[in-house]
N, C-alpha and C positions, 0 to 999 in steps of 0.2 A: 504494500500500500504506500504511495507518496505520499509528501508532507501536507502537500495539497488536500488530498484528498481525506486526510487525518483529522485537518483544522475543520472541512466541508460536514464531517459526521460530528466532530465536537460541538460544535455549534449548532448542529439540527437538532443533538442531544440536551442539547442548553437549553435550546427556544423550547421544546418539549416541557422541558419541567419549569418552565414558567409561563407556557402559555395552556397546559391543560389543566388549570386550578379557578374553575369558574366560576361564578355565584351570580344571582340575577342584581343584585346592589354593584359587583362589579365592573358587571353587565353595561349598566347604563352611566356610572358612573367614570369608566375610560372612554366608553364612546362621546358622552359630552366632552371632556377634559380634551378628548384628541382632536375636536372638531374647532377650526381656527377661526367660526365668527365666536366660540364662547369667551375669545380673547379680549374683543371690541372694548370690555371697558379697561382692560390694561395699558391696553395700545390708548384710550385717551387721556388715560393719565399719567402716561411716559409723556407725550404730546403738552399736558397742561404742564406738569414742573419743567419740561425744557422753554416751553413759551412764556412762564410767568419771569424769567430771569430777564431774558434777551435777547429778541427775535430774531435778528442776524445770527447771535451763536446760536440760537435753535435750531435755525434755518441747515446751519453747518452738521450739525450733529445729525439731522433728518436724512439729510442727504449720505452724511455718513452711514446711517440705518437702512436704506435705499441700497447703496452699494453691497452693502455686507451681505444683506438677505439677497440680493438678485446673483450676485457670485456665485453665493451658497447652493442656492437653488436650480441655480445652467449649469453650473459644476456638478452636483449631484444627477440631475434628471437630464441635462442636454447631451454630460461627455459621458459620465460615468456608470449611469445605467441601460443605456444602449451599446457601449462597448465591451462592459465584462457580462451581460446580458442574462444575470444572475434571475431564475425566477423567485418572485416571493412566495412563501411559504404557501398560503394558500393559494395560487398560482400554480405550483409544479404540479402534474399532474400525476405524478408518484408518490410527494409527500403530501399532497390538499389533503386526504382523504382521514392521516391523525390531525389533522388543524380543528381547532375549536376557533371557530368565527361568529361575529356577531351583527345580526340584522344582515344577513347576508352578502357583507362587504368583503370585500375580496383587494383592491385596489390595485393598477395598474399590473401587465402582466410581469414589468421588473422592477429589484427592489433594491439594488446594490448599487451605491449607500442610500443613504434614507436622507430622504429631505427633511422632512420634521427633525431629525436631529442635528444638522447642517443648519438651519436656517433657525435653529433655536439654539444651540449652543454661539451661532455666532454671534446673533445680536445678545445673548446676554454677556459675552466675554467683552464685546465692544461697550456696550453701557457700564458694565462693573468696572472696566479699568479710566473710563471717563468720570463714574461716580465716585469710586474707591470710598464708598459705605460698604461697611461689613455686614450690615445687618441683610441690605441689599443682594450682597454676593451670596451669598449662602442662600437667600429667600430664593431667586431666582435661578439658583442652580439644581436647587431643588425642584423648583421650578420644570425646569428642561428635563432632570433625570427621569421626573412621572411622566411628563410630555414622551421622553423617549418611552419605557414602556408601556405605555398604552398602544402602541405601535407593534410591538410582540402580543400585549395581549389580544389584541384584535388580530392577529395571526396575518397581519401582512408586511413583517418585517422580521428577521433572522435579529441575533444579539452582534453579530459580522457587521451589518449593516449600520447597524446601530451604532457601533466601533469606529465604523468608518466615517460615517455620515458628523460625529461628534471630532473625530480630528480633522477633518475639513472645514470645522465651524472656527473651532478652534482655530486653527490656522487663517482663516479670512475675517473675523474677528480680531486679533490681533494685526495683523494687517494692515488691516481700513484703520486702526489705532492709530497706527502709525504715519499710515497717509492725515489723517484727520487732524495728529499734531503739528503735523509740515507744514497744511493747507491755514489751520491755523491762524497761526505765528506770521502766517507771510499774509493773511488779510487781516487778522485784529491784534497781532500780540507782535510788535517790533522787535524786541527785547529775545525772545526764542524761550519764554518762560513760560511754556505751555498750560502746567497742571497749576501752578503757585497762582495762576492769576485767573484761571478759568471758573464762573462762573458757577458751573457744577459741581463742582471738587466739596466730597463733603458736604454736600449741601443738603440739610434738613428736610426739605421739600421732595426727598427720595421716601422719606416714611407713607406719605402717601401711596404711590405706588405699591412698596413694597407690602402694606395693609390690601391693596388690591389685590393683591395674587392668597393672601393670607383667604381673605372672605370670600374670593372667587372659588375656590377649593372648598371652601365652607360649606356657600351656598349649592354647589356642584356633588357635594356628598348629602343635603338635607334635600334636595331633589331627588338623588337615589336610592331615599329612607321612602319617602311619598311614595315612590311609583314599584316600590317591593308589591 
């Protein structure tokens, strides 16, 4: 057996024992969490505390957030899952048949890497190293780790993919950072003192947010008490 083909059964093995542990509160509880308008009021309250500072650096940061997720996302789905052309779990037509899925979803016929992990780990590496609140980094890392699971648990992504998909976030997340301090310095900050004089750094107006993801999980688990 190759090495390849070693890591291919490890990992089916993996998804296995965390994607056949189902319950009907589960159920409904990862399908909303997985589904990206239940994000809407995150996303408007990333939006208010970058807008209540100052809208030109808001404007930079958005864009920055623009870039990171559109990377993520052609990177994952344009190059990388038509070229290693990996089926997703529920998908292959050898392994669908142990997948536990739910409401019928199935998603795209390929899954290597995973956009939801790509496009959520990136922007939150990109806003945690803008923020550098800790309460933040951790909320929202947590954040993506559930976001990534629910992704296996709804059986349309490998824990490979999920591997993959989060160091590619990783990687263009810090990145766009990068670009975002250059672009900067060279339209607001003369000085090249990026973090010392930025707007966000530390800035209190991130507890908002981070109470959003807190109550959104809240209310995203007291909906899938109701509907047991």
């Amino acid at each position: 057996m190759s090495a390849v083909q070693q890591l291919i059964e490890w990992d089916q093995s993996l998804f296995l024992a965390l994607n056949n542990v189902h319950t009907p509160f589960w159920d409904t509880f990862m399908w909303i969490y997985s589904d990206k308008f239940t994000w809407i009021p995150l996303l408007l309250s990333v939006l208010f505390v970058l807008f209540r500072k100052n809208w030109k650096e808001a404007a930079i940061v958005c864009i920055a957030i623009a870039l990171t997720i559109t990377l993520c996302d052609q990177f994952a789905s344009t190059f990388c899952k038509p070229f290693f052309a990996r089926y997703r779990p529920a998908q292959d037509p050898d392994f669908s048949p142990f997948v536990q899925i739910v409401n019928g979803y199935r998603g795209g016929r390929y899954g290597f890497i995973s956009s939801h992990a790509a496009n959520s780990f990136g922007a939150v590496v990109l806003l945690a190293l803008i923020f550098k609140d800790r309460l933040f980094t951790v909320t929202a890392i947590l954040w993506a780790i559930i976001n990534c699971y629910s992704r296996i648990y709804l059986g349309v992504h490998y824990p490979g993919d999920i591997l993959g998909g989060t160091i590619a976030g990783i990687f263009f997340g810090f990145a766009v950072y990068i670009l975002w301090r250059r672009i900067r310095c060279w339209l607001v900050n003369k000085n090249f003192l990026p973090d010392k004089q930025s707007p966000y750094l530390r800035n209190k107006d991130i507890k908002i947010t981070t109470a959003v993801i807190y109550l959104s999980i809240l209310a995203i688990g007291v909906y899938a008490v109701i509907n047991l």
